[in-house]
C-alpha positions in Angstrom: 79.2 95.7 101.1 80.7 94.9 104.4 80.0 91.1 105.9 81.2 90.1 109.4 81.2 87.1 111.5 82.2 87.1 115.3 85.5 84.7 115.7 84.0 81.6 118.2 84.9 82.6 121.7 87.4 79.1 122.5 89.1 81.4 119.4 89.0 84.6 121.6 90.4 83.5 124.4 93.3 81.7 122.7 94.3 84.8 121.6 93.9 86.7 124.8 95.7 84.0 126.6 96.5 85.0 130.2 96.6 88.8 130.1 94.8 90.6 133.5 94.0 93.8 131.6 91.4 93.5 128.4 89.6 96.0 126.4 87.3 95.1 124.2 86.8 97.8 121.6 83.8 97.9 119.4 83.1 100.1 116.1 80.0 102.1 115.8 79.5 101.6 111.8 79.7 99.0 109.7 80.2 96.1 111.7 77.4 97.4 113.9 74.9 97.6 111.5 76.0 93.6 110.6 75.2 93.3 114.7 78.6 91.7 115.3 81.1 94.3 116.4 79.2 97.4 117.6 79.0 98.8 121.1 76.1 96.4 122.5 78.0 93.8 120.9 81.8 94.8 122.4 79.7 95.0 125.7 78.4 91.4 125.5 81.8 90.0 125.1 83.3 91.6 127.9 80.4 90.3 129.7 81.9 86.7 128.5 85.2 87.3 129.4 84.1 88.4 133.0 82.0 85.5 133.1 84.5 83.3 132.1 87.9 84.8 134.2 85.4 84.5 137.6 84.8 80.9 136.5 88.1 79.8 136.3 88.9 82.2 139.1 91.3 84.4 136.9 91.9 88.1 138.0 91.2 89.9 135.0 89.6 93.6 134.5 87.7 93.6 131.4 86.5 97.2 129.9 84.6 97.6 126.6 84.6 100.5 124.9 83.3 101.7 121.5 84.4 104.0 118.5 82.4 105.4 115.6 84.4 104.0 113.0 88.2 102.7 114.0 89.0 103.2 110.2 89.5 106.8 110.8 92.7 108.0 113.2 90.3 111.0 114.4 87.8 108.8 115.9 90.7 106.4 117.2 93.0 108.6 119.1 89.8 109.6 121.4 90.5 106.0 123.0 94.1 106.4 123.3 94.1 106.4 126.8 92.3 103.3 127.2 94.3 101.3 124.6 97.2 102.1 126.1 96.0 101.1 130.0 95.2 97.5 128.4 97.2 94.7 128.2 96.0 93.5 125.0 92.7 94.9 122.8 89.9 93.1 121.1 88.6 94.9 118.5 85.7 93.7 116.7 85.9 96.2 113.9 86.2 94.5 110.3 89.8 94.3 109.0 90.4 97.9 107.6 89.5 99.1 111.5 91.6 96.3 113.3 94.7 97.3 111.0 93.8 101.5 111.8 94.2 100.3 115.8 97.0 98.2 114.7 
């Protein structure tokens, strides 16, 4: 059985540091089903960032996007594209997905 738990967001955004270019990239299966990485959940973090970047009046574009499971290459390489445009990716898959997109 597969458990996750959302980093805190102070964490987050330590890690995403200054970049202008984010995608946040959720996965579809397991983590969804735990309602902490799927693709409502990879849009309400975006959300946060946005929120958070016109706060502290930060230009940063924030794009969410969403696999059905980031554990398998097939299902990764159709958001190529996107990973590649960003400056840095978010993904709230659990650990065998994040080290897939690695």
């Amino acid at each position: 059985m597969i458990t996750a738990e959302r980093k805190p967001f102070a964490e987050i955004l330590s890690l995403v540091g200054d970049k202008e270019k984010i995608l946040v990239a959720g996965c579809d299966t397991c983590v969804a089903i735990c309602l902490t990485g799927g693709a409502k959940e990879a849009e309400v973090l975006a959300s946060e960032l946005r929120i958070h970047a016109a706060l502290n009046g930060r230009p940063t574009q924030v794009e969410h996007t969403s696999a059905i499971r980031q554990c398998e290459w097939e299902y990764l390489d159709l958001l190529a594209d996107e990973v590649a445009a960003a400056d840095v990716v978010v993904s709230m898959a659990c650990g065998i997905g994040i080290q897939s997109m690695a």
